[in-house]
N, C-alpha and C positions, 0 to 999 in steps of 0.2 A: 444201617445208620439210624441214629433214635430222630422221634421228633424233633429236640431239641437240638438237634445235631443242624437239622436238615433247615428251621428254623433261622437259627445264627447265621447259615451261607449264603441263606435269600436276602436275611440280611446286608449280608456282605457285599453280595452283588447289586441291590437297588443303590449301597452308597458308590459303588465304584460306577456305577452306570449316573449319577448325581455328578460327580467330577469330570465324565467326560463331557456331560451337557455343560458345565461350566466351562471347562477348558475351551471347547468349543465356540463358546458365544462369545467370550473375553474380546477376540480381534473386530466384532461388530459392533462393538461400541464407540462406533467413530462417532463424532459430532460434527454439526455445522456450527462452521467458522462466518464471521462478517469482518469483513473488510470495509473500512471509508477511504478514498479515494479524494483527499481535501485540497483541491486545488483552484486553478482558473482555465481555460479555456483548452491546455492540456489536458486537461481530465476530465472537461466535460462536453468534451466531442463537437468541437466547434466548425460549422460544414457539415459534417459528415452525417450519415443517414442511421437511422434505430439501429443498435448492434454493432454499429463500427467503431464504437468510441472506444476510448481506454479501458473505461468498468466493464463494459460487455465483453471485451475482446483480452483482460484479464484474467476473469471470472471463468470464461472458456477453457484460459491455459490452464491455473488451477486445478479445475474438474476434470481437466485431461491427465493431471498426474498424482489423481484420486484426494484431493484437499475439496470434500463439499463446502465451497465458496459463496457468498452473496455478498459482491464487491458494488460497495454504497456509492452512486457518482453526488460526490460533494463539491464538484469544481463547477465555479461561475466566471463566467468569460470576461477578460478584462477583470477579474480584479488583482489588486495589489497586497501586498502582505498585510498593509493592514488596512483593507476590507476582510481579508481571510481575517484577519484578529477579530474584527468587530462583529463579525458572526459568529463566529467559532461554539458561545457556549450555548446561544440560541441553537445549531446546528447538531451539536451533541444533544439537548436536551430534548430536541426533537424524534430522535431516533428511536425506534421503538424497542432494538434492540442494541446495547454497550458492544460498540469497538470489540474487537479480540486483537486486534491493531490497524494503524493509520499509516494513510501515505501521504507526509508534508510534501504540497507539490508546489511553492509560490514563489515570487520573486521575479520571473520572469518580467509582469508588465512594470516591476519598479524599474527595473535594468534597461528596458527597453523607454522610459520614461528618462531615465538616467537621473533617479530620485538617488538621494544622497547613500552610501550604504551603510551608512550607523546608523538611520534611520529602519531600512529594511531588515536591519540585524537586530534592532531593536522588538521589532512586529514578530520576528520571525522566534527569538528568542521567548516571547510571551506566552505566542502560540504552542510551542514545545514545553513552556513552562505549565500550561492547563493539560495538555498532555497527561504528560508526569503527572497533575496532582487528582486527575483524576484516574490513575494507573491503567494507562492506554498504552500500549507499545505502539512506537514509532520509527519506519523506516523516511530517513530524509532523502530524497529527490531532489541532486542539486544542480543547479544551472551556474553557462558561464558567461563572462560577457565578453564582446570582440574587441579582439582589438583597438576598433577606431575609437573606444570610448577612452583609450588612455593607458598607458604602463597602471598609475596610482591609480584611478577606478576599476582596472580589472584586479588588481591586488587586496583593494580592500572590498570587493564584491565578490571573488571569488571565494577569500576567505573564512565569507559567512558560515558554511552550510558544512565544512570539517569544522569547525570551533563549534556549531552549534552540536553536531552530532557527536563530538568528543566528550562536550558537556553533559551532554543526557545520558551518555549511553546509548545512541541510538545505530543502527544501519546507516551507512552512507551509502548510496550509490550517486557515484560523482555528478552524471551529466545524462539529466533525463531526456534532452536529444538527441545522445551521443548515436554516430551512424546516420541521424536523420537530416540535420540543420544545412542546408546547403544543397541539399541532392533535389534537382527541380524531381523526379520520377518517385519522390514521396512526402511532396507537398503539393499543399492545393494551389491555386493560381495565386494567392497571393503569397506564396513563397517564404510565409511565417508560420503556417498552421501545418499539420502532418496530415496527410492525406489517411485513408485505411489501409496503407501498405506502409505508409511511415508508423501509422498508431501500433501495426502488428511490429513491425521493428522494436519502438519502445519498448513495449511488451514483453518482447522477447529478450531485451535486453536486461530487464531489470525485475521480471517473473524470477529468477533464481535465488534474487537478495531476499525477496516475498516470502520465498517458500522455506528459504532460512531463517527469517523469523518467525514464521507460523512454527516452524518445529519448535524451536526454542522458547 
């Protein structure tokens, strides 16, 4: 075989040995994702000790089904939809690192306040509206109210959080206690808060809708 024979092959094979190093590396190119977590007292671990709150105990199940996650705890205890408004662009602007997407978590202490709900649909619509305009995907977190507050207040309270999420575009998951509200064995004593085995409940409830958005 001439030089140039032998030349051209070596060729040949440093490119085909270039491709496989490529081919190879393509699936390590995961990135980290951030997650906010904007809520009140649901989501910012109210009771509960380092690591047992929602963001921590999120952020676990994520990286257990390989989504390197850094879920931002944005919930302040007690507040209502709009305190969550009235922080909101301070709390984004804060961040050192942009969303890759949000978890609207509020409404709870308006409900429980039994503030009107054109008012809370108003806060909440706002909040979803900064969202969208600073191109944040958002899964909504919705709650429900009881019974005793009324046929028409559970009607037009419940209604919120589908009309908002229809409107945006967003993930619904219906009812961010769902399985927890009621059960004393995963609330703390005062029988409003999720204990760390109610928080893992949530969790686990609503880690699925998460991970279908992060895909998409």
């Amino acid at each position: 075989m001439s030089f140039r024979a032998h030349y051209g092959l070596a060729r040949l094979f440093v490119y085909l040995g270039l491709l496989i190093v490529a081919g190879t590396a393509a699936p390590a190119a995961a990135r980290d994702v951030h997650v906010l977590a904007f809520g009140d007292s649901l989501t910012a671990g109210y009771g509960l000790r380092s690591g047992e709150g929602f963001a921590p105990q999120l952020q676990d199940v994520l990286r257990r089904n390989g989504i390197r996650a850094h879920v931002i705890n944005g919930g302040v205890s007690g507040n209502t939809a709009a305190q969550g408004r009235a922080r909101l662009k301070w709390t984004l602007d804060g961040l050192k690192v942009k969303p890759d997407l949000a978890i609207v978590a509020l409404g709870a202490n308006d409900m429980l306040r039994g503030m009107p709900p054109s008012r809370t649909r108003e806060d909440l619509d706002a909040i979803m509206a900064e969202f969208k305009r600073r191109d944040i995907p958002v899964v909504m977190a919705g709650m429900l109210a009881p019974p005793n507050l009324g046929t028409r207040y559970m009607m037009d309270f419940n209604s919120i959080f589908p009309d908002l999420a229809r409107k945006y575009g967003a993930p619904l998951y219906p009812f961010f206690l769902a399985g927890v509200v009621g059960d004393p064995k995963l609330n703390l004593p005062d029988r409003v808060h999720p204990n760390f085995q109610g928080v893992k409940k949530m969790v686990s409830g609503i880690a699925p809708t998460i991970i279908r958005a992060l895909e998409d």
